[in-house]
Each structure stands twice: as C-alpha cells, then as structure tokens.
C-alpha positions, 0 to 999 in steps of 0.5 A, spaced: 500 500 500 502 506 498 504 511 504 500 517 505 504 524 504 505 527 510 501 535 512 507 540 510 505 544 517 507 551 519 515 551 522 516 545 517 521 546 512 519 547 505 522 540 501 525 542 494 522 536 491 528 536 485 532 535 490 530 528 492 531 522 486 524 520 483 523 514 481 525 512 475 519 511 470 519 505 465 519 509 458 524 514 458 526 519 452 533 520 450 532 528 446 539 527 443 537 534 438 531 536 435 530 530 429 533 524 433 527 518 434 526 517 441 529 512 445 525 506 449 528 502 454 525 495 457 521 493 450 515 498 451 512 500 444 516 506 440 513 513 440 516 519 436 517 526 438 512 531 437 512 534 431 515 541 430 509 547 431 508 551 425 508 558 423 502 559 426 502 556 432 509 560 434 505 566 432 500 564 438 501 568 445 502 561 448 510 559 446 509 551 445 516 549 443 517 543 448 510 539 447 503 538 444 499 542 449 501 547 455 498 547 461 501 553 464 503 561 462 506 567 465 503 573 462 507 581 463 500 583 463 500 581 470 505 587 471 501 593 469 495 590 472 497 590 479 500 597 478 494 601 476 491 597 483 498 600 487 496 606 483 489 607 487 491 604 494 496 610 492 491 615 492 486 612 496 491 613 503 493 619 500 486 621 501 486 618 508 492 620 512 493 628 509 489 630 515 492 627 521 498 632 522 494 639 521 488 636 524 487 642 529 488 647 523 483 642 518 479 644 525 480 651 525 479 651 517 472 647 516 470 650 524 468 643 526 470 639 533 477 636 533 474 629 533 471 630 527 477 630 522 480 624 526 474 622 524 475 622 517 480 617 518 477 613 522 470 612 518 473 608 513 474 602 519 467 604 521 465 603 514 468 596 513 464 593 518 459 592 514 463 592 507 467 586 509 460 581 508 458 584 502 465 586 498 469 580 497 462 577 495 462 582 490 469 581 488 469 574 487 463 574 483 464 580 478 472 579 478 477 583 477 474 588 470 468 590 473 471 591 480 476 595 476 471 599 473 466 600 481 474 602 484 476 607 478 469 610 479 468 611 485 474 614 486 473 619 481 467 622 484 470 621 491 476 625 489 472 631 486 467 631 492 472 632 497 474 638 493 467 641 493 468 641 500 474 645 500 471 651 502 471 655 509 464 652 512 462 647 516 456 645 512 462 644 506 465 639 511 459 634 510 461 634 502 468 632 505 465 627 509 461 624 504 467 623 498 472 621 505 467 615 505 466 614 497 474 614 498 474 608 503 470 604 499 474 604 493 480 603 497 477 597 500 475 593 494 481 595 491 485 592 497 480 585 496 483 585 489 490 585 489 489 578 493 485 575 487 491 577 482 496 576 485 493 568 487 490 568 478 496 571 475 502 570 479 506 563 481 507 561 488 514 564 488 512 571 486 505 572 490 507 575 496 511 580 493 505 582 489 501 584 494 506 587 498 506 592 492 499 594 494 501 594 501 507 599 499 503 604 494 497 604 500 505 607 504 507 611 499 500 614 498 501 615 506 507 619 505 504 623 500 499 625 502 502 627 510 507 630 506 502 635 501 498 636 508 503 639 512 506 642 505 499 646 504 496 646 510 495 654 509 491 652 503 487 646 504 483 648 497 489 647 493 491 641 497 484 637 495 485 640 487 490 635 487 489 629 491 483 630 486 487 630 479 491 624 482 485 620 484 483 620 476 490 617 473 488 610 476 482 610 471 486 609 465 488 603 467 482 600 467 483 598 460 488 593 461 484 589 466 482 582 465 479 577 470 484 572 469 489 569 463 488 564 458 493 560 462 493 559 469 500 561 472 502 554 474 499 547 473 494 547 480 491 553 478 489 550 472 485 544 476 483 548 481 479 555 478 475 549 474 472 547 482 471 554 484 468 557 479 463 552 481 462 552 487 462 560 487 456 560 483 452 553 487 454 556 493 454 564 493 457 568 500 455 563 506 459 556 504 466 561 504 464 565 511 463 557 513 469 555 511 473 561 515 469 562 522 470 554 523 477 554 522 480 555 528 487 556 526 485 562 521 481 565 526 487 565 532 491 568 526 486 573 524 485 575 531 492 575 533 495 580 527 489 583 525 489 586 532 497 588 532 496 593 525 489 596 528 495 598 534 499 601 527 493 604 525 491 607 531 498 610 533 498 613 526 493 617 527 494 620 534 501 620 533 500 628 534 497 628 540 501 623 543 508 625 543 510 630 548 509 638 546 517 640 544 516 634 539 509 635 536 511 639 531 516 634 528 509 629 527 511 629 520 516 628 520 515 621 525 509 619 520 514 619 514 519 615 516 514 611 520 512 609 513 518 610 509 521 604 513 515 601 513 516 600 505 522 597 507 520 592 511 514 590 506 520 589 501 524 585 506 520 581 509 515 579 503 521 577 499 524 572 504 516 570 505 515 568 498 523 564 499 522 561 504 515 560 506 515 560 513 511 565 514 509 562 522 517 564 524 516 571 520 511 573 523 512 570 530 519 575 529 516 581 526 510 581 532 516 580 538 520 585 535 514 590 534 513 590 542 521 591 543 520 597 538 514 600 541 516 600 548 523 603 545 519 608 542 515 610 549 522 610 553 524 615 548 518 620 549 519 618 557 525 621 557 524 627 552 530 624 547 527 625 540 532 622 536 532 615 540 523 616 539 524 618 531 528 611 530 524 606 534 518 609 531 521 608 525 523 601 526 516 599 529 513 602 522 519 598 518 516 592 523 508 593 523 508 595 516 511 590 513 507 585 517 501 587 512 503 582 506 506 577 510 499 576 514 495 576 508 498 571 505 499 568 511 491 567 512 490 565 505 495 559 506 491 557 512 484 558 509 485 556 501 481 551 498 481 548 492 474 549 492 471 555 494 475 562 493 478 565 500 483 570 497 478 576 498 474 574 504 481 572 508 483 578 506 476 583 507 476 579 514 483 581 517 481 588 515 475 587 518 479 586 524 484 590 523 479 596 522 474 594 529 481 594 533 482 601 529 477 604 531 476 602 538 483 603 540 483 610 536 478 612 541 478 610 547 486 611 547 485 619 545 489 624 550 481 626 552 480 619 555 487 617 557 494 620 557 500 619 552 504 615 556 498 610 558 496 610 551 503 607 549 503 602 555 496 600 552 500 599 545 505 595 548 502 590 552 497 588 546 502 587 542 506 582 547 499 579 548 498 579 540 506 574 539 504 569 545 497 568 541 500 566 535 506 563 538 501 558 542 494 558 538 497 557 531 498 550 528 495 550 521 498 546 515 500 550 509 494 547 505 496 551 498 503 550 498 501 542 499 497 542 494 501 546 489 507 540 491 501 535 489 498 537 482 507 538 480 508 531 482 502 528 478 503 533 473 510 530 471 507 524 472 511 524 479 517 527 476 520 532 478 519 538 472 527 539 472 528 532 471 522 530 466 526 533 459 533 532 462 533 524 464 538 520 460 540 513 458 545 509 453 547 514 448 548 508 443 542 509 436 536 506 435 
C-alpha cells in the first residue's frame, strides 16, 4: 500500500522536491537534438517526438516549443495590472492620512470639533464593518474588470467631492465627509483585489511580493499625502485640487484589466479555478464565511495580527497628540519615516516570505520585535530624547508595516481551498479586524480619555499579548503550498519538472 504524504505544517521546512531522486519511470526519452527518434528502454512500444509547431502556432501568445499542449503561462500583463491597483491604494491613503498632522488647523479651517477630522480617518474602519460581508462577495463574483471599473469610479467622484468641500464652512465639511467615505470604499475593494491577482496571475514564488506592492503604494500614498498636508496646510483648497487630479490617473488603467489569463500561472491553478468557479456560483457568500469562522487556526491568526496593525493604525493617527509638546511639531516628520521604513520592511520581509515560506517564524519575529520597538519608542518620549523616539518609531513602522503582506498571505495559506475562493474574504476579514481594533483603540486611547504615556503602555502590552497568541494558538498546515507540491508531482507524472526533459540513458542509436 502506498504511504500517505505527510501535512507540510507551519515551522516545517519547505522540501525542494528536485532535490530528492524520483523514481525512475519505465519509458524514458533520450532528446539527443531536435530530429533524433526517441529512445525506449525495457521493450515498451516506440513513440516519436512531437512534431515541430508551425508558423502559426509560434505566432500564438502561448510559446509551445517543448510539447503538444501547455498547461501553464506567465503573462507581463500581470505587471501593469497590479500597478494601476498600487496606483489607487496610492491615492486612496493619500486621501486618508493628509489630515492627521494639521488636524487642529483642518479644525480651525472647516470650524468643526477636533474629533471630527480624526474622524475622517477613522470612518473608513467604521465603514468596513459592514463592507467586509458584502465586498469580497462582490469581488469574487464580478472579478477583477468590473471591480476595476466600481474602484476607478468611485474614486473619481470621491476625489472631486472632497474638493467641493474645500471651502471655509462647516456645512462644506459634510461634502468632505461624504467623498472621505466614497474614498474608503474604493480603497477597500481595491485592497480585496490585489489578493485575487496576485493568487490568478502570479506563481507561488512571486505572490507575496505582489501584494506587498499594494501594501507599499497604500505607504507611499501615506507619505504623500502627510507630506502635501503639512506642505499646504495654509491652503487646504489647493491641497484637495490635487489629491483630486491624482485620484483620476488610476482610471486609465482600467483598460488593461482582465479577470484572469488564458493560462493559469502554474499547473494547480489550472485544476483548481475549474472547482471554484463552481462552487462560487452553487454556493454564493455563506459556504466561504463557513469555511473561515470554523477554522480555528485562521481565526487565532486573524485575531492575533489583525489586532497588532489596528495598534499601527491607531498610533498613526494620534501620533500628534501623543508625543510630548517640544516634539509635536516634528509629527511629520515621525509619520514619514514611520512609513518610509515601513516600505522597507514590506520589501524585506515579503521577499524572504515568498523564499522561504515560513511565514509562522516571520511573523512570530516581526510581532516580538514590534513590542521591543514600541516600548523603545515610549522610553524615548519618557525621557524627552527625540532622536532615540524618531528611530524606534521608525523601526516599529519598518516592523508593523511590513507585517501587512506577510499576514495576508499568511491567512490565505491557512484558509485556501481548492474549492471555494478565500483570497478576498481572508483578506476583507483581517481588515475587518484590523479596522474594529482601529477604531476602538483610536478612541478610547485619545489624550481626552487617557494620557500619552498610558496610551503607549496600552500599545505595548497588546502587542506582547498579540506574539504569545500566535506563538501558542497557531498550528495550521500550509494547505496551498501542499497542494501546489501535489498537482507538480502528478503533473510530471511524479517527476520532478527539472528532471522530466533532462533524464538520460545509453547514448548508443536506435
């Protein structure tokens, strides 16, 4: 009786399959050059090389130089599509975060309480709390064309209602509000998208690098507009006419959007998008929500790092209320940093994610390193040191922020099916916690209900709870990686691909 595979589970080493010796099959080719017959051991039946493809075929999009029949591609289509999603991200946190260090003179400006412009940042985790059931539905449904399509129009009108508020009255600030909202919407099915593309068009080895290109233009898009706020915070007309041209770019990218590409990235891909198409259109929204909430592991993972970026959302947001008056007027300077590390670090740490595939260990270390940085960082105010605050804010930026990507595949790797897509779901859930903690921690941590320094002890103990949740209670196979190793396997007949076109016997003709 033949052995079972084994699980390939969380802190195991990813096996290198060409590395092991296959068995040998009984019919084995000799490819001597491009004419030569084949070469048929142990008295099995003669078979010829396939024929050279013609003209019309090596003009085809699909190149088919080795086979009959291609099972798998990669398309440079992937590279522009995953841009123009990056580009929205961009504008849309540009949008969200150019408030944050002038949030008293924006005040002063529309004539409003305080409050009220930190609700503008914090309206989009209120919003996801109800977008979260609906939009990776509609995702998964309408695909990646027509959700680029709601993304790039919604976008547009946001950006040029929140410029019809850019006058000096407290009833403009309501038309500022609404387009903040239809902002947030947008970037909220954008953020589901990239998930999908990078699980459709990308191979294993390229899919966490992908998303954390969204991730890194939502942190470029944060350092742009902090950067325009604190440049135009005298002319907060001027600074919306901006943001709202920018928010228009991304729709000529709309365009070059496809669902998915003729050919899947990899051979599982093939086998599998058959059975999720299925399943999506017999089953509708509940059997994936099923399938999330009743896996233990997933929900633990969620909880334990969706909680942790609520921390970073939450800090970003207060960071000029919670730093000490002598360097509150650095804010901006803080916030940039903050996450022009945090570029850094989704570069870092989704490129060894994507490597390596040890995604448990990463994330078990970014969580532990982001308690030390963040009880750094409140030391540094404690005792007025600014440059010690600076860098430790940094480091926690280049910690948290690049927690984001590895997370997110993190969950899908632990929640896959071959039968029902989870990308955007795992990933509109992780946000809805993310989102949740966000607004919970933002208000009950402001100076008007908690001072500075208890805010930050607040932070650090969550965080430090956050790592022993995850190092404790998360003990999932990766169920993606193992099937992609199995549908290789049966794919090349149990061969290993770099070995099914080099295997070679006696050199002597037929």
């Amino acid at each position: 009786m033949a052995s079972e595979e084994p699980e390939l589970c969380i802190g195991d080493p990813v096996v290198d399959r060409s590395s092991t010796t296959p068995s040998v099959p009984d019919t084995v080719v000799l490819d001597l050059d491009n004419s030569s017959p084949s070469v048929v051991v142990q008295d099995e039946p003669i078979q010829r090389s396939p024929p050279e493809p013609d003209a019309k075929e090596r003009e085809s999009p699909v190149p088919n130089e080795e086979s009959a029949k291609r099972t798998h591609n990669l398309y440079n289509r992937r590279f522009v599509m995953l841009f123009f999603i990056g580009f929205i991200s961009l504008t849309n946190s540009s949008n969200l975060l150019a408030f944050t260090v002038i949030a008293s003179q924006a005040a002063e400006f529309w004539k409003v309480n305080i409050a009220l412009v930190n609700a503008l940042v914090a309206l989009g985790d209120g919003l996801s709390l109800v977008a979260a059931f609906v939009i990776p539905y509609f995702v998964d449904q309408r695909g990646l064309l027509v959700s680029s399509v709601v993304v790039n129009s919604v976008n547009v009108l946001a950006g040029w209602l929140r410029f019809i508020g850019a006058q000096s009255s407290k009833s403009f600030f309501v038309s500022m509000f609404i387009g903040q909202a239809f902002s947030v919407l947008a970037m909220f099915v954008n953020a589901q998208m990239a998930p999908r593309l990078a699980s459709l068009w990308f191979p294993g080895k390229q899919r966490t690098i992908a998303t954390a290109v969204q991730n890194v233009s939502w942190q470029l898009g944060l350092v742009l507009g902090i950067i325009l706020g604190d440049q135009l915070k005298d002319s907060i007309w001027t600074l919306l006419l901006i943001q709202a041209i920018i928010n228009t770019v991304p729709a000529l990218g709309v365009p070059f959007m496809r669902d998915q590409p003729p050919l899947p990235p990899q051979p599982m891909s093939e086998i599998a998008e058959g059975k999720c198409e299925r399943s999506l259109k017999e089953g509708g929204l509940l059997p994936a929500t099923k399938a999330l909430i009743t896996n233990p592991h997933w929900v633990a993972l969620v909880l334990s790092t969706g909680v942790p970026i609520g921390v970073m959302s939450a800090v970003t947001t207060l960071i000029q209320q919670l730093l000490p008056e002598n360097m509150q007027s650095k804010a901006a300077l803080f916030s940039i940093l903050f996450f022009l590390c945090g570029i850094g670090g989704s570069i870092v740490f989704a490129t060894i994610a994507d490597r390596t595939k040890r995604y448990y260990l990463l994330t078990v270390g970014i969580l532990l390193w982001s308690c030390i940085a963040c009880a750094l960082f409140l030391a540094g105010t404690c005792i007025d040191e600014i440059v010690m605050a600076v860098v430790f804010y940094a480091l926690l930026g280049f910690s948290l922020l690049g927690l984001m990507p590895v997370v997110t595949e993190f969950a899908i790797e632990v929640s896959f099916s071959s039968e029902i897509h989870m990308e955007a779901r795992s990933t509109a859930y992780l946000w809805l916690v993310t989102n949740t903690s966000s607004i919970v921690l933002t208000f009950s941590t402001m100076p008007s209900v908690m001072s500075p320094v208890a805010a930050l002890i607040t932070y650090v103990s969550i965080l430090g709870v956050c790592n022993l949740s995850v190092l404790c209670l998360v003990k999932a196979p990766y169920r993606r990686l193992q099937l992609e190793l199995e549908e290789e396997r049966a794919s090349t007949n149990g061969c290993p691909i770099e070995l099914q076109n080099t295997t070679k016997t006696s050199k002597k003709p037929v």
